[in-house]
PyMOL Python script that loads the backbone (N, CA, C, O; Angstrom):
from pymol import cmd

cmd.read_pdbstr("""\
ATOM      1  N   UNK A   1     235.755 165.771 266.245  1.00  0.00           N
ATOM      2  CA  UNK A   1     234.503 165.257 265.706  1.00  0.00           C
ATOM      3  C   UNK A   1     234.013 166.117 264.549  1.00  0.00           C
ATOM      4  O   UNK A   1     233.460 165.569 263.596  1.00  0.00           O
ATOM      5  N   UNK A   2     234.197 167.499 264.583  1.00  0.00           N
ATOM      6  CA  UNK A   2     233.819 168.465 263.971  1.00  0.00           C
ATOM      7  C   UNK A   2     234.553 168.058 262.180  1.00  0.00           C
ATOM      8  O   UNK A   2     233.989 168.020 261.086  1.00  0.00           O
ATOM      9  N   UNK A   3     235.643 167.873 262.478  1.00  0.00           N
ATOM     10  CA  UNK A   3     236.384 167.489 261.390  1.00  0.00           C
ATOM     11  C   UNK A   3     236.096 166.745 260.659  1.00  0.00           C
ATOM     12  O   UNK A   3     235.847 166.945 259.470  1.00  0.00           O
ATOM     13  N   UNK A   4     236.078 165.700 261.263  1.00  0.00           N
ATOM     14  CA  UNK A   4     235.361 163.977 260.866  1.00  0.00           C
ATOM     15  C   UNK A   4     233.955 164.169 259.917  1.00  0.00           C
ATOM     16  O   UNK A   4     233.586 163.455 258.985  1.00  0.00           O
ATOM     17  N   UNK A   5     233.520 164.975 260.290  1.00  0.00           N
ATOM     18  CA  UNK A   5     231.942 165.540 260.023  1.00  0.00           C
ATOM     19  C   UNK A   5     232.096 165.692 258.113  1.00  0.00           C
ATOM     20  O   UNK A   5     231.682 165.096 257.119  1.00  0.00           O
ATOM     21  N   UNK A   6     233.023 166.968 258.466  1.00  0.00           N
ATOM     22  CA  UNK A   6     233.737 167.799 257.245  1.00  0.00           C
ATOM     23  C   UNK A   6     233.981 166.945 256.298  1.00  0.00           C
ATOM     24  O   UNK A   6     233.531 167.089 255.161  1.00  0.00           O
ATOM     25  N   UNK A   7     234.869 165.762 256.735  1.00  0.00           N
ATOM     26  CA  UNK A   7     235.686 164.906 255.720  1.00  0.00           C
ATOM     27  C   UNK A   7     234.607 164.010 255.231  1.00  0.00           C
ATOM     28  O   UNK A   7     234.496 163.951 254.007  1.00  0.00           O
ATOM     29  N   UNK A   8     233.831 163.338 255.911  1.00  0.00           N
ATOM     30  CA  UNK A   8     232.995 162.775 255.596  1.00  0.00           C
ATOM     31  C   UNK A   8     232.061 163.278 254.438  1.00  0.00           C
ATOM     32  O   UNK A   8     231.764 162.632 253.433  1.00  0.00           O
ATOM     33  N   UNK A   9     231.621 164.649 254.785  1.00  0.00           N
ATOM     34  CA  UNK A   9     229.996 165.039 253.849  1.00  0.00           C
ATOM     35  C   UNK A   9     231.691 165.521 252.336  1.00  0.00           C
ATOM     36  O   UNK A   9     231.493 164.993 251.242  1.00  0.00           O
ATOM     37  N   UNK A  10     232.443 166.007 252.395  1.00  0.00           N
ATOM     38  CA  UNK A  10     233.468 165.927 251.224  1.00  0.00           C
ATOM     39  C   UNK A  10     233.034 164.536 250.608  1.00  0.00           C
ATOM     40  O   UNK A  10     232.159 164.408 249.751  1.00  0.00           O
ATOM     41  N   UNK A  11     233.668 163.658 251.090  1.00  0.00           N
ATOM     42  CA  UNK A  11     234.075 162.395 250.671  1.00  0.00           C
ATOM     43  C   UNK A  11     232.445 161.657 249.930  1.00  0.00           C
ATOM     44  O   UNK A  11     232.361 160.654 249.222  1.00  0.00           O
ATOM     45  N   UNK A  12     231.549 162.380 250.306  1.00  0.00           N
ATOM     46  CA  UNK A  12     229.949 162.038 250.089  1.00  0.00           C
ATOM     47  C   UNK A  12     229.787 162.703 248.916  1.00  0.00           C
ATOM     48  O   UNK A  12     229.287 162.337 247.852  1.00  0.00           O
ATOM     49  N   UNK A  13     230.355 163.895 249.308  1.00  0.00           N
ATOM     50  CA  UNK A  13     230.168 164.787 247.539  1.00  0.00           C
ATOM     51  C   UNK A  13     230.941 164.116 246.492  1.00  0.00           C
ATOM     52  O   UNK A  13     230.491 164.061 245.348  1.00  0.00           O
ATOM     53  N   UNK A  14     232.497 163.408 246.918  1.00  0.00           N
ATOM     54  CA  UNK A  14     232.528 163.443 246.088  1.00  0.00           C
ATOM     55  C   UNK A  14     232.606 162.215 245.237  1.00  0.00           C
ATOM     56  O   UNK A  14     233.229 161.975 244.202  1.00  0.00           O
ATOM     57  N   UNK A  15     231.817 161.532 245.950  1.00  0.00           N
ATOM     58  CA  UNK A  15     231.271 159.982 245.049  1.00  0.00           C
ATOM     59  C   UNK A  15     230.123 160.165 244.107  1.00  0.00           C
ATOM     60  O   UNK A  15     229.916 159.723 242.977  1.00  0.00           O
ATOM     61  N   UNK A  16     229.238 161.175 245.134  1.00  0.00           N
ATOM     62  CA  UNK A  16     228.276 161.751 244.033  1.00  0.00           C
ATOM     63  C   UNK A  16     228.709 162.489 242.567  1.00  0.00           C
ATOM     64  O   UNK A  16     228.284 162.408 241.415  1.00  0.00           O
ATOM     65  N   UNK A  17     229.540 163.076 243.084  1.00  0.00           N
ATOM     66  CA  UNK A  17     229.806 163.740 241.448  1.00  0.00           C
ATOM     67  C   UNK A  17     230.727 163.179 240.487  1.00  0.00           C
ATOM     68  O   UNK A  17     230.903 163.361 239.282  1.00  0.00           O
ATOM     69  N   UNK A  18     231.470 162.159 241.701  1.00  0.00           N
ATOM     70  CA  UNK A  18     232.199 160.889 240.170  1.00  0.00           C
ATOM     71  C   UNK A  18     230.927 160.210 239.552  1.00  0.00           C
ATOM     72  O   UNK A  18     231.037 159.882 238.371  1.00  0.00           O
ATOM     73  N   UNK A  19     229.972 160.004 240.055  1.00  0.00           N
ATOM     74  CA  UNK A  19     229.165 158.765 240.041  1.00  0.00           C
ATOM     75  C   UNK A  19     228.381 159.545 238.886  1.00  0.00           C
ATOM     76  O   UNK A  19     228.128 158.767 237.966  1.00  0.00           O
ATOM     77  N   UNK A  20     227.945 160.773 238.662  1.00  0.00           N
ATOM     78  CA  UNK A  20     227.584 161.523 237.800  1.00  0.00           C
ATOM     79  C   UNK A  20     227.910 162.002 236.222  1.00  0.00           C
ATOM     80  O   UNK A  20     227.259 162.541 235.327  1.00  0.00           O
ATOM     81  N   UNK A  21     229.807 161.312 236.445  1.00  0.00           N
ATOM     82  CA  UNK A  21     230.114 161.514 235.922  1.00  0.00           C
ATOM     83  C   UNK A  21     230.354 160.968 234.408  1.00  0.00           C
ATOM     84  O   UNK A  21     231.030 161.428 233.488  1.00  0.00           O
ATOM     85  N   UNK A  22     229.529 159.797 234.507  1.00  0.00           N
ATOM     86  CA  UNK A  22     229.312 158.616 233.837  1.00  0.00           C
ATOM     87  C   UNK A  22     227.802 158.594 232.839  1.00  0.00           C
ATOM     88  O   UNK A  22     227.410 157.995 231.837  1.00  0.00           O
ATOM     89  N   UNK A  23     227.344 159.479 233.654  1.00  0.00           N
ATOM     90  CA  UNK A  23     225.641 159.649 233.246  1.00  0.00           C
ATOM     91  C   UNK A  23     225.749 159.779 231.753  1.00  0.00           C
ATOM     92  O   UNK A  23     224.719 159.284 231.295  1.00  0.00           O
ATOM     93  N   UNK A  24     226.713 160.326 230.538  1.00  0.00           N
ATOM     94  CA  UNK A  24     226.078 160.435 229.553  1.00  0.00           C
ATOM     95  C   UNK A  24     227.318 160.022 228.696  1.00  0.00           C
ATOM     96  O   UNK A  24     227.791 160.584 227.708  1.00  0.00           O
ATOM     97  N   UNK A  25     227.828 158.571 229.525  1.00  0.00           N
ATOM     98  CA  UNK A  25     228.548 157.601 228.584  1.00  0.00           C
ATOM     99  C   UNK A  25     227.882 157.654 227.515  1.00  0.00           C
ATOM    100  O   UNK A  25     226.660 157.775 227.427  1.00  0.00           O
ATOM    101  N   UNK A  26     229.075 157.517 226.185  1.00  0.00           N
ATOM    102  CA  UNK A  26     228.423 156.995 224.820  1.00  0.00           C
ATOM    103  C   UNK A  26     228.980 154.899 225.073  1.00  0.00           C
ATOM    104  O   UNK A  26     230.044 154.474 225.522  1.00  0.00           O
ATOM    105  N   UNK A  27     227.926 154.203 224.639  1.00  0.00           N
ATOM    106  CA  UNK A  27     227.547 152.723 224.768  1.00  0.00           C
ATOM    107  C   UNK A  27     228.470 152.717 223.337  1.00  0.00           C
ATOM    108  O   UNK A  27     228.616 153.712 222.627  1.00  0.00           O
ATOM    109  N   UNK A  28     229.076 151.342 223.063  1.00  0.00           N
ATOM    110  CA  UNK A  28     229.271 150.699 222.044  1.00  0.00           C
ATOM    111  C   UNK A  28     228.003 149.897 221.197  1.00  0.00           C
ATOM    112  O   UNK A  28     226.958 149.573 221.761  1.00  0.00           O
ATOM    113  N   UNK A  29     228.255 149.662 219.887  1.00  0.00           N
ATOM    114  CA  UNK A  29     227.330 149.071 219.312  1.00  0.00           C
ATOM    115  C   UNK A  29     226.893 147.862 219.921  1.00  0.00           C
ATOM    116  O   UNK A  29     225.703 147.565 220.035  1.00  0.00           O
ATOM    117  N   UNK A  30     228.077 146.988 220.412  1.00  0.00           N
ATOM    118  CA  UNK A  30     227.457 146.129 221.188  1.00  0.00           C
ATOM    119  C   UNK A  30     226.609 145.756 222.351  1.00  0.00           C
ATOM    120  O   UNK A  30     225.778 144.858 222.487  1.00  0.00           O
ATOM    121  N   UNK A  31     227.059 146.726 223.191  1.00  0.00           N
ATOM    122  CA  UNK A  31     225.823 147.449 224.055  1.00  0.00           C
ATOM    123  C   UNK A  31     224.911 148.163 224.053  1.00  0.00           C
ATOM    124  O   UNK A  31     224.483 148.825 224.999  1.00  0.00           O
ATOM    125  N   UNK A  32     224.506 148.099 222.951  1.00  0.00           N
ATOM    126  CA  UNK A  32     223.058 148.652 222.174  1.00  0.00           C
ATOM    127  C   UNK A  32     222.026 147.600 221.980  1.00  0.00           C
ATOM    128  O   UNK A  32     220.902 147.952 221.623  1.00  0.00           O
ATOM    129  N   UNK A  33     222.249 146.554 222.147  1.00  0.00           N
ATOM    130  CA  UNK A  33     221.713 145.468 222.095  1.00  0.00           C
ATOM    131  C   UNK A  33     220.576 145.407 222.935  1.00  0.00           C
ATOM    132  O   UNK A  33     220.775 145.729 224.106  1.00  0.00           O
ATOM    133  N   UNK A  34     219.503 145.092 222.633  1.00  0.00           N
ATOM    134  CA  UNK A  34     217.843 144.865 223.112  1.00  0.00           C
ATOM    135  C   UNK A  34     218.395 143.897 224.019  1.00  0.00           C
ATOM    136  O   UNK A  34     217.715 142.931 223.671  1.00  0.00           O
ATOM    137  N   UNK A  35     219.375 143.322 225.222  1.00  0.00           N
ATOM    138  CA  UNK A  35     219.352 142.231 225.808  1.00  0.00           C
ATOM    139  C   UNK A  35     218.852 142.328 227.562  1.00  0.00           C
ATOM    140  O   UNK A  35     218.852 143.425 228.121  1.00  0.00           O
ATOM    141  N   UNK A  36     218.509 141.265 228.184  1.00  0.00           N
ATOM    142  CA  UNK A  36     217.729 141.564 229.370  1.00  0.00           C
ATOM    143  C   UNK A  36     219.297 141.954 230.468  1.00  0.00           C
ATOM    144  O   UNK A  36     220.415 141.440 230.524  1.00  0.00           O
ATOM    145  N   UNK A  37     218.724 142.946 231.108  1.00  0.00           N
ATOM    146  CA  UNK A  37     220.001 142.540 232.144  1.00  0.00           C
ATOM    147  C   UNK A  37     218.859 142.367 234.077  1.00  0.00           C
ATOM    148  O   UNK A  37     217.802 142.815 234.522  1.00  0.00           O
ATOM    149  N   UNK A  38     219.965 141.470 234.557  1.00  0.00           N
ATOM    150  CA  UNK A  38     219.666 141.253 235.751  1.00  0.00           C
ATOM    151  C   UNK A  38     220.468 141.712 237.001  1.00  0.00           C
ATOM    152  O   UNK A  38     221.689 141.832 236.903  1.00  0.00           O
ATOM    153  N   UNK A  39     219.780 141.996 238.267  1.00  0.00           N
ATOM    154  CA  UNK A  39     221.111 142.609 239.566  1.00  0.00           C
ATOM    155  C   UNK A  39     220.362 142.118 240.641  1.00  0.00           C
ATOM    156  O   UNK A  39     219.554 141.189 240.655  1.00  0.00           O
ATOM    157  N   UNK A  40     220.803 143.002 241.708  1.00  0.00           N
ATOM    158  CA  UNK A  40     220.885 143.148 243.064  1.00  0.00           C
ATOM    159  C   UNK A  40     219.986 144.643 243.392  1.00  0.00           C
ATOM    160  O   UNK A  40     220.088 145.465 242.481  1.00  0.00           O
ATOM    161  N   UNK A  41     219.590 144.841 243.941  1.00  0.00           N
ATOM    162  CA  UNK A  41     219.903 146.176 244.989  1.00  0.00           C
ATOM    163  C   UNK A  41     219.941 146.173 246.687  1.00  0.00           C
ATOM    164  O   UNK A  41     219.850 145.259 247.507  1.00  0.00           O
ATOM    165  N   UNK A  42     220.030 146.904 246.750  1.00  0.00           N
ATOM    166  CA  UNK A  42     220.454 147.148 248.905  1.00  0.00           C
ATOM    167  C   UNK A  42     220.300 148.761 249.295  1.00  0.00           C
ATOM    168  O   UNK A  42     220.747 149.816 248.845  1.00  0.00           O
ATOM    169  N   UNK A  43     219.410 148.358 250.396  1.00  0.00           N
ATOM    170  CA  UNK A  43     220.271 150.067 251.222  1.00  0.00           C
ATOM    171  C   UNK A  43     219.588 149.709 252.616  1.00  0.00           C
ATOM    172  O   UNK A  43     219.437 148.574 253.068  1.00  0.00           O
ATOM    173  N   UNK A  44     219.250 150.777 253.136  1.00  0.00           N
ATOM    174  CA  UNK A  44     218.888 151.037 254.312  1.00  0.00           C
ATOM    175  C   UNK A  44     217.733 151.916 254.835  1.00  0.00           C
ATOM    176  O   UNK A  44     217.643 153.106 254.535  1.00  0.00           O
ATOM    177  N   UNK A  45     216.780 151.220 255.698  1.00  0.00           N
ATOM    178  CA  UNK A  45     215.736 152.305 256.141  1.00  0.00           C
ATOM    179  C   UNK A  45     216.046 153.117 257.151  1.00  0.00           C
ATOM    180  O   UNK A  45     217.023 152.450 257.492  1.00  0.00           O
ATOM    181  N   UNK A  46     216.041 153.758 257.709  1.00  0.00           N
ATOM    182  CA  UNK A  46     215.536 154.545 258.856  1.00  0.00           C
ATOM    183  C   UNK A  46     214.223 155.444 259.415  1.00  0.00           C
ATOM    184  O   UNK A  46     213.995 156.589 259.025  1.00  0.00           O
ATOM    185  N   UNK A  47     213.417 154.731 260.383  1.00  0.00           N
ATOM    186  CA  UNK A  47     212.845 155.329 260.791  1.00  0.00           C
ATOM    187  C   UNK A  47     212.205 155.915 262.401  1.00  0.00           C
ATOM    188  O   UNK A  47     212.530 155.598 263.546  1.00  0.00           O
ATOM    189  N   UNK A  48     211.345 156.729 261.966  1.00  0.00           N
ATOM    190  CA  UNK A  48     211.120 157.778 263.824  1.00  0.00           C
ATOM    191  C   UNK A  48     209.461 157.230 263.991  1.00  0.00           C
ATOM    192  O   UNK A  48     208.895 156.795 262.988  1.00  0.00           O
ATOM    193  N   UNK A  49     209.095 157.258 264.660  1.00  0.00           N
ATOM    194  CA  UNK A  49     207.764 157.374 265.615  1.00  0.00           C
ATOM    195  C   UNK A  49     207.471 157.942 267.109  1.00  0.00           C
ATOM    196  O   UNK A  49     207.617 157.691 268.305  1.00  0.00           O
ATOM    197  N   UNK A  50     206.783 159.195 265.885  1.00  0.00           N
ATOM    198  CA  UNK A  50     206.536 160.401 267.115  1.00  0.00           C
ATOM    199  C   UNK A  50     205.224 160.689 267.529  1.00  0.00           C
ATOM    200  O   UNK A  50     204.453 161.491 267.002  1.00  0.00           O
ATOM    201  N   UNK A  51     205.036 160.005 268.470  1.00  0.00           N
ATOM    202  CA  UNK A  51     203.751 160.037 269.716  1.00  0.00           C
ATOM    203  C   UNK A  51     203.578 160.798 270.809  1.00  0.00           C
ATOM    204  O   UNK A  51     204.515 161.052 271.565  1.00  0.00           O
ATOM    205  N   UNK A  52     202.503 161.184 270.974  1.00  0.00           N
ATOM    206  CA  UNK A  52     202.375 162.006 272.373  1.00  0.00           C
ATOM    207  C   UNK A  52     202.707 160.348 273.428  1.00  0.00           C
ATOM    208  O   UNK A  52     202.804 159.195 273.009  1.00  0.00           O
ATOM    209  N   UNK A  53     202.806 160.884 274.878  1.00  0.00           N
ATOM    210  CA  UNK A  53     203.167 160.034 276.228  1.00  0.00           C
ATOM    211  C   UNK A  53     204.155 158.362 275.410  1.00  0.00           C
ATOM    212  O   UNK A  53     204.164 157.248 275.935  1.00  0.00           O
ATOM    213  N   UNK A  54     204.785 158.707 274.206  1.00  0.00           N
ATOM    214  CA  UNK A  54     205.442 157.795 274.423  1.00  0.00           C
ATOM    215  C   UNK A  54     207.202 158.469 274.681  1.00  0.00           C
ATOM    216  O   UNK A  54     207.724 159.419 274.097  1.00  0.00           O
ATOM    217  N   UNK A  55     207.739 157.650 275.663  1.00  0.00           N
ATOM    218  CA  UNK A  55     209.556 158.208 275.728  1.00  0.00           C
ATOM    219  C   UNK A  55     210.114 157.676 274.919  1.00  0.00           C
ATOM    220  O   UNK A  55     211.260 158.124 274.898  1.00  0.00           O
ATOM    221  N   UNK A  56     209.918 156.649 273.908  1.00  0.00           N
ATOM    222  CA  UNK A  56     211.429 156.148 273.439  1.00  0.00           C
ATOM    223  C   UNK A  56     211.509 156.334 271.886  1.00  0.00           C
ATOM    224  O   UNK A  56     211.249 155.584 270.946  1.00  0.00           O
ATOM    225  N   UNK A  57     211.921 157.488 271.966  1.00  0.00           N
ATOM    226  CA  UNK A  57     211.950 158.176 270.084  1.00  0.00           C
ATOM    227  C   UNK A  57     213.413 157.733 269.540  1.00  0.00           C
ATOM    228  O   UNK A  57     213.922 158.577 268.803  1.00  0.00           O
ATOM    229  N   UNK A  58     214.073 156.730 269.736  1.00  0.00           N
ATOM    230  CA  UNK A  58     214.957 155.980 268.814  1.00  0.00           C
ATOM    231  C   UNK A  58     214.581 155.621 267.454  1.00  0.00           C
ATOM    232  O   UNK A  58     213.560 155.164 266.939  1.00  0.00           O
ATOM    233  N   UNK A  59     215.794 155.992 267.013  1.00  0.00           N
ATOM    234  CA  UNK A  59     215.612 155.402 265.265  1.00  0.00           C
ATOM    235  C   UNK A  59     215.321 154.170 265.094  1.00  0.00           C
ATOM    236  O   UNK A  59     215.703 153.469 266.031  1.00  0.00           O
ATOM    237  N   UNK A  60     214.819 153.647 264.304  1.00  0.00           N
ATOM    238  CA  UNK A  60     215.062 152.334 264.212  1.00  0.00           C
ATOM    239  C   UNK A  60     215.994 152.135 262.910  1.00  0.00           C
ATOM    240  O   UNK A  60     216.036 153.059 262.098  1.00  0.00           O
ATOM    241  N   UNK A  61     216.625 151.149 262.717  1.00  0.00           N
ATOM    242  CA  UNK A  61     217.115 150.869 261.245  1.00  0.00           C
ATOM    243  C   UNK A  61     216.867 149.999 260.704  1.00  0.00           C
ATOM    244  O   UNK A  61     216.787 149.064 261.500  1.00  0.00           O
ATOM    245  N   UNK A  62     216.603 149.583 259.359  1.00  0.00           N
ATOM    246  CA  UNK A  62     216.061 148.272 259.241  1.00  0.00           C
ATOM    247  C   UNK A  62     217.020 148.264 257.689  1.00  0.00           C
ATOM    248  O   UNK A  62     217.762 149.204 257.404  1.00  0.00           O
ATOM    249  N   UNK A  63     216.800 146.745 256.575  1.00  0.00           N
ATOM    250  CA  UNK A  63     217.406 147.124 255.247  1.00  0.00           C
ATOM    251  C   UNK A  63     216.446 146.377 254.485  1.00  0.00           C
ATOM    252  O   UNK A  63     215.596 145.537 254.781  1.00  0.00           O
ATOM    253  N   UNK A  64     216.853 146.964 253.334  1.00  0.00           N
ATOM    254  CA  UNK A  64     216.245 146.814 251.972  1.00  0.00           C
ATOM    255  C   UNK A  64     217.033 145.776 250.954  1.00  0.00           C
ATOM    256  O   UNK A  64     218.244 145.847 250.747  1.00  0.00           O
ATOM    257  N   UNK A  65     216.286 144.950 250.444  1.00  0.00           N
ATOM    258  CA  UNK A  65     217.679 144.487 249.451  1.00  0.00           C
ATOM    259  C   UNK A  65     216.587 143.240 248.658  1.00  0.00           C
ATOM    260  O   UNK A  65     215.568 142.844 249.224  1.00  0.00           O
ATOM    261  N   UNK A  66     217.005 142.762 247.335  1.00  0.00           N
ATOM    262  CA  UNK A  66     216.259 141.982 246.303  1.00  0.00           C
ATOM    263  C   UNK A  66     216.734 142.217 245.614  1.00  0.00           C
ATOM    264  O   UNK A  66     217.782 142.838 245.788  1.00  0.00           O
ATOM    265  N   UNK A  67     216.254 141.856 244.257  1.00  0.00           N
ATOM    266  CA  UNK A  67     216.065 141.486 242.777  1.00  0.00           C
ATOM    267  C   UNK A  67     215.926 142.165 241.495  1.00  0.00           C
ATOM    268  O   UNK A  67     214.836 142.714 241.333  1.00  0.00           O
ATOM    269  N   UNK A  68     216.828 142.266 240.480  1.00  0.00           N
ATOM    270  CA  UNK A  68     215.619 143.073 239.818  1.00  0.00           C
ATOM    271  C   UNK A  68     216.260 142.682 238.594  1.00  0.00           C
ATOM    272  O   UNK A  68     217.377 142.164 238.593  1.00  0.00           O
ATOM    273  N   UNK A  69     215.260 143.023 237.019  1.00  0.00           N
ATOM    274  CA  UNK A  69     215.676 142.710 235.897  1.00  0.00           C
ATOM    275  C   UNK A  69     214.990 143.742 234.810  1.00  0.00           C
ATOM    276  O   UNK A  69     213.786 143.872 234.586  1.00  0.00           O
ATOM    277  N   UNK A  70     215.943 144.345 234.279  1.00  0.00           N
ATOM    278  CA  UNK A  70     215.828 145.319 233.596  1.00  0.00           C
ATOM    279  C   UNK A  70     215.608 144.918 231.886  1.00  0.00           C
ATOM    280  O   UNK A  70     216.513 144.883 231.052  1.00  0.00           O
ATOM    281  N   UNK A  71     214.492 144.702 231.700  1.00  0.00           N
ATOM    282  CA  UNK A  71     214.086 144.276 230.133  1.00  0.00           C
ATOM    283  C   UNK A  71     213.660 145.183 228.951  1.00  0.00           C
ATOM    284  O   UNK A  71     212.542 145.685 229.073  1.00  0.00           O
ATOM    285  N   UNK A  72     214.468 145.528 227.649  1.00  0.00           N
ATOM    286  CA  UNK A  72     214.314 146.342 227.041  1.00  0.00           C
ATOM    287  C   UNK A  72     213.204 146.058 226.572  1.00  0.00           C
ATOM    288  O   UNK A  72     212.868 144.895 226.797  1.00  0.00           O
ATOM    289  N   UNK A  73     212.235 146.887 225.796  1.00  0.00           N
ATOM    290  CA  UNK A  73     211.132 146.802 224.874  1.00  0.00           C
ATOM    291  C   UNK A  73     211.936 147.141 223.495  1.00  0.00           C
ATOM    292  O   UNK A  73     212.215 146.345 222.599  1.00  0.00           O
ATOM    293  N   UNK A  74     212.294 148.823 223.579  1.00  0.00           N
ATOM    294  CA  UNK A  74     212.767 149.210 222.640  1.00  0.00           C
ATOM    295  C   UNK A  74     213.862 150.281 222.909  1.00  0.00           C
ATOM    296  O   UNK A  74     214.170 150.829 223.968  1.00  0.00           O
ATOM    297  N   UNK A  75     214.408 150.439 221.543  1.00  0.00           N
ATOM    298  CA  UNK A  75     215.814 151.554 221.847  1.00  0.00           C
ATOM    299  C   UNK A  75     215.286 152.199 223.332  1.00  0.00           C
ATOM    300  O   UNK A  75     216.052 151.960 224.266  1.00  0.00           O
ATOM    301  N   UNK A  76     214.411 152.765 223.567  1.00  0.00           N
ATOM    302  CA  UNK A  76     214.609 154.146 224.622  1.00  0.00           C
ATOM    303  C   UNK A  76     213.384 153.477 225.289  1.00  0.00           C
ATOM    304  O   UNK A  76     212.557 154.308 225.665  1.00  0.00           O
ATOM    305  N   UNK A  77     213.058 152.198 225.531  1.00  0.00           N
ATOM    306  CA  UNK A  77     212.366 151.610 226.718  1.00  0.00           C
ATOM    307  C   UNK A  77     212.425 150.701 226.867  1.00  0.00           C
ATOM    308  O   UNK A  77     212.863 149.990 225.962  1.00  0.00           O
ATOM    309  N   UNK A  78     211.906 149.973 228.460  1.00  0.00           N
ATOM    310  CA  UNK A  78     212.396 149.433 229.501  1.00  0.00           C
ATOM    311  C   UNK A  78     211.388 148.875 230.744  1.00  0.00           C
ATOM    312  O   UNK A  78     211.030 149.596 231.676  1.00  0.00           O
ATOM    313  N   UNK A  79     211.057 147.672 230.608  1.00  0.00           N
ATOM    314  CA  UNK A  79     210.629 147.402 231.959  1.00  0.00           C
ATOM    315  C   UNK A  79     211.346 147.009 233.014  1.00  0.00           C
ATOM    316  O   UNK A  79     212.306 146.282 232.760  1.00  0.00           O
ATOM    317  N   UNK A  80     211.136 147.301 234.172  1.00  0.00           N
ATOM    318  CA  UNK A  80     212.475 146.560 235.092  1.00  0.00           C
ATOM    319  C   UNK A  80     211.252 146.445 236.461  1.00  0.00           C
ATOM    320  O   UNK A  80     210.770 147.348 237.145  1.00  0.00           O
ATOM    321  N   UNK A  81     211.058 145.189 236.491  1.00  0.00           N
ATOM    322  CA  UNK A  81     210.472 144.288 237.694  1.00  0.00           C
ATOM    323  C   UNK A  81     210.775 144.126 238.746  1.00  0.00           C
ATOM    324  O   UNK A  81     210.758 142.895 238.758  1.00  0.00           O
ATOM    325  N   UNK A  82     211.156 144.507 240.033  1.00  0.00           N
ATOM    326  CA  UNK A  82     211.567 143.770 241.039  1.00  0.00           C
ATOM    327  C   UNK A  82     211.229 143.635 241.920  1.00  0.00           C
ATOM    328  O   UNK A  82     210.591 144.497 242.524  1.00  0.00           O
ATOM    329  N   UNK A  83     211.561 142.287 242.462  1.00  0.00           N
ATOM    330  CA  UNK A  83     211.224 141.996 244.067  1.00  0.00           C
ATOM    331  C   UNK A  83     212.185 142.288 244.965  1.00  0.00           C
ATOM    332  O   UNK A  83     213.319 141.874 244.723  1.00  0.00           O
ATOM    333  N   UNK A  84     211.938 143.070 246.205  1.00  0.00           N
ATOM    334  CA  UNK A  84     212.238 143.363 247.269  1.00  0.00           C
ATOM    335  C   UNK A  84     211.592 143.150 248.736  1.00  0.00           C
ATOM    336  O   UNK A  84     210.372 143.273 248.836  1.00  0.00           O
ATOM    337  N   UNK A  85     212.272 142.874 249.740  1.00  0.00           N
ATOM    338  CA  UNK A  85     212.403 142.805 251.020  1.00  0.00           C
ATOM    339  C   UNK A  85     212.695 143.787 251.790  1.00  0.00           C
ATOM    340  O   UNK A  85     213.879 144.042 252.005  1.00  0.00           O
ATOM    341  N   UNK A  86     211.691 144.528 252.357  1.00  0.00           N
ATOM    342  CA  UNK A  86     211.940 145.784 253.305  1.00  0.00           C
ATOM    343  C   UNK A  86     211.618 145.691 254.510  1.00  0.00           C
ATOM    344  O   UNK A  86     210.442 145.700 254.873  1.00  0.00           O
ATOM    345  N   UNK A  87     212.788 145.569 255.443  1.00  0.00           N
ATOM    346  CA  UNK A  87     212.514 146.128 256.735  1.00  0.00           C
ATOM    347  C   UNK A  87     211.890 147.006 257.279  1.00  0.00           C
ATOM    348  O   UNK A  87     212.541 148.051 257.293  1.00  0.00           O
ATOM    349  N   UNK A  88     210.630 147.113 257.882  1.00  0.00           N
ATOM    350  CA  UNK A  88     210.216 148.389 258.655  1.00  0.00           C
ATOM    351  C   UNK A  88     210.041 148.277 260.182  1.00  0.00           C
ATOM    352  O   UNK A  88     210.139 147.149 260.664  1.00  0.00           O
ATOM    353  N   UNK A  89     209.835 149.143 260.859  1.00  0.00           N
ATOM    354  CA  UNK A  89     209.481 149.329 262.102  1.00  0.00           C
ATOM    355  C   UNK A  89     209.129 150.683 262.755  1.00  0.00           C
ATOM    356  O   UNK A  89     209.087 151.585 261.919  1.00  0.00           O
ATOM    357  N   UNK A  90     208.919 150.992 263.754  1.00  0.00           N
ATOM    358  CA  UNK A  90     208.849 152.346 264.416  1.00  0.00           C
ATOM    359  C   UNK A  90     208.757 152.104 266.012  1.00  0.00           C
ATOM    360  O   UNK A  90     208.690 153.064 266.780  1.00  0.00           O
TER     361      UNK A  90
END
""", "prot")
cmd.dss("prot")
cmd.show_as("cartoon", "prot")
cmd.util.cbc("prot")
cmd.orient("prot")
């Protein structure tokens, strides 16, 4: 189990630091373009609720996920709108 642990938080690093690795792409002229773009997003909540005289301190999990559209103004700004759906509980 101990191992599993290991390989895992590795394998976590090292998506993070590919994923980083991209951060200061140079864009083509054509992707310089003032144009709207649209997506997705997703993840996951987790949460605790911690009470005196209550026993059942389970996580709960719940998810996140919607809409969104990223609209330039200008070279170096950006509105991006979205609607989302979040699970909560405790």
């Amino acid at each position: 189990m101990n191992q599993t642990v290991k390989k895992l938080a590795a394998l976590c690093v090292c998506v993070v630091l590919a994923s980083s690795l991209f951060a200061q792409e140079q864009k083509t002229k054509s992707e310089q373009t003032l144009t709207p773009k649209i997506g997705i997003k997703g993840g996951v909540n987790f949460s605790n609720l911690y009470v005196d005289n209550v026993k059942d301190e389970n996580v709960k999990v719940g998810a996140v996920g919607g809409l969104y559209t990223k609209i330039p103004v200008s070279k170096g700004l950006s509105i991006q709108p979205e609607i989302l759906y979040n699970m909560k509980g405790a």
